[in-house]
N, C-alpha and C positions, 0 to 999 in steps of 0.2 A: 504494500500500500504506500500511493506515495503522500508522505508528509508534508505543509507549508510551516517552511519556518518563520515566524512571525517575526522575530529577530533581526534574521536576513531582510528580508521588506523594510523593518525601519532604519535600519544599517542607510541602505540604500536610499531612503526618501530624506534620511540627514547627507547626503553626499549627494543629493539634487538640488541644485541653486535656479526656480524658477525665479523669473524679474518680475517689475512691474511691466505693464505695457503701456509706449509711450503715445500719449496722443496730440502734443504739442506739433503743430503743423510747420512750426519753423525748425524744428529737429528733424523730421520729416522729408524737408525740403533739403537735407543736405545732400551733396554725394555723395557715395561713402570712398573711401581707398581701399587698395588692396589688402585682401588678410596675408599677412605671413604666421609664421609658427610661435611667434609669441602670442599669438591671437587665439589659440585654442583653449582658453579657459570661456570667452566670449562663444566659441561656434558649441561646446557644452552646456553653456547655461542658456543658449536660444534654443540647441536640442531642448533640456530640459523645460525650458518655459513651454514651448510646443507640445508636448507631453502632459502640463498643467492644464493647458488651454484645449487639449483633444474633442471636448463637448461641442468647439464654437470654432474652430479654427485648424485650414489645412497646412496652413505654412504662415511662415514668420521669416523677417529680414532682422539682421540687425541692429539695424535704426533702430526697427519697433520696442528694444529694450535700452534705447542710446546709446549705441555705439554704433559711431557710423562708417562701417565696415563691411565690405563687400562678403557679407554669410545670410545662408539662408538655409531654413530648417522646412520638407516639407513632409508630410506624408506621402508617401509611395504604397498604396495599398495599406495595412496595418501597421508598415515599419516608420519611421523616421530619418530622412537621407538626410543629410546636412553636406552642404556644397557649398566648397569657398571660391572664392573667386568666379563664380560661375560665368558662363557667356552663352547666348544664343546663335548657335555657326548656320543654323539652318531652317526654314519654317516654310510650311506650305498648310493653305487651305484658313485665310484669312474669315473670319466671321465676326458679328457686332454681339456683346451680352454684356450682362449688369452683374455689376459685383457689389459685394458689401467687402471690410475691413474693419478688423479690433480696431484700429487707431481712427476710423470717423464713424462717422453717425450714416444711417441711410446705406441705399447702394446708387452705385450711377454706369452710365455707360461707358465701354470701353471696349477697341477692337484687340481680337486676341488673334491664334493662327490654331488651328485643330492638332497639329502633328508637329513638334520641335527638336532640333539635336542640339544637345548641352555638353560642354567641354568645362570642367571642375577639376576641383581639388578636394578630398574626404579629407578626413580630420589627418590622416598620417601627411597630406599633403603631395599624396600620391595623385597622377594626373587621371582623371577618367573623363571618358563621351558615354553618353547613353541620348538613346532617342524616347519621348515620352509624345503620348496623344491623353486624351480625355482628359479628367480633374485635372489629373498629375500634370498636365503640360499649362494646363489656365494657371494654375497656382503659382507652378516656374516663373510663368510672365510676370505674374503679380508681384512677386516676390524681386524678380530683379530688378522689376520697375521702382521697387521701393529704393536699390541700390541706388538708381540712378537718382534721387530725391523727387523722384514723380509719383505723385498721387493721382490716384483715377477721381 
């Protein structure tokens, strides 16, 4: 039978540093810079706040916890990727839809692209591409978009 150690769980939920989320528009509006590898305490605690926020949110930049740094934390199906430096090398299949964000009130509109390829960094800093369509690819956008200090 297998046993949950209760221990273990709070071990781990003290060694989670979720943030606030920021909604100050002029934080917001920054650009962010490159992450480098002293920047991984930052792409953990935006994993981790992502994680907090699971109920209401697929991804997170982070700006959204002030730090304006080119990381973002999204869901990928049930897991959590976190991608530094991320970039968009490719996109086809342009459509209009409305978004909401933890950082404003309401949703509004804004064109996304159905299908993207992403060129990143994971936490080790290690380079990766991967192609996303569906949520996972609207989120990306959203998310880099925050890199760039654009809000929809």
């Amino acid at each position: 039978m297998l046993k949950f150690d209760n221990k273990v769980a709070t071990e781990r939920k003290k060694k989670m540093a979720a943030r606030k989320i920021i909604r100050d528009q002029m934080i917001l509006m920054r650009k962010s810079t490159d992450a480098k590898p002293d920047d991984k305490k930052i792409a953990e605690d935006l994993r981790d706040t992502l994680l907090a926020n699971k109920d209401k949110a697929i991804g997170l930049a982070a700006n959204m916890i002030g730090k304006s740094k080119k990381i973002i934390a999204v869901f990928i199906g049930p897991f959590p990727v976190v991608m530094l430096n991320p970039k968009i090398v490719k996109s086809e299949g342009k459509y209009l839809t409305e978004e909401g964000c933890l950082s404003l009130d309401g949703v509004r509109k804004t064109a996304r692209y159905e299908k993207i390829w992403v060129e990143y960094e994971d936490l080790s800093f290690t380079k990766r591409s991967a192609e996303y369509d569906g949520i996972a690819a609207e989120a990306i956008q959203h998310e880099i978009d925050h890199t760039k200090g654009k809000i929809i």
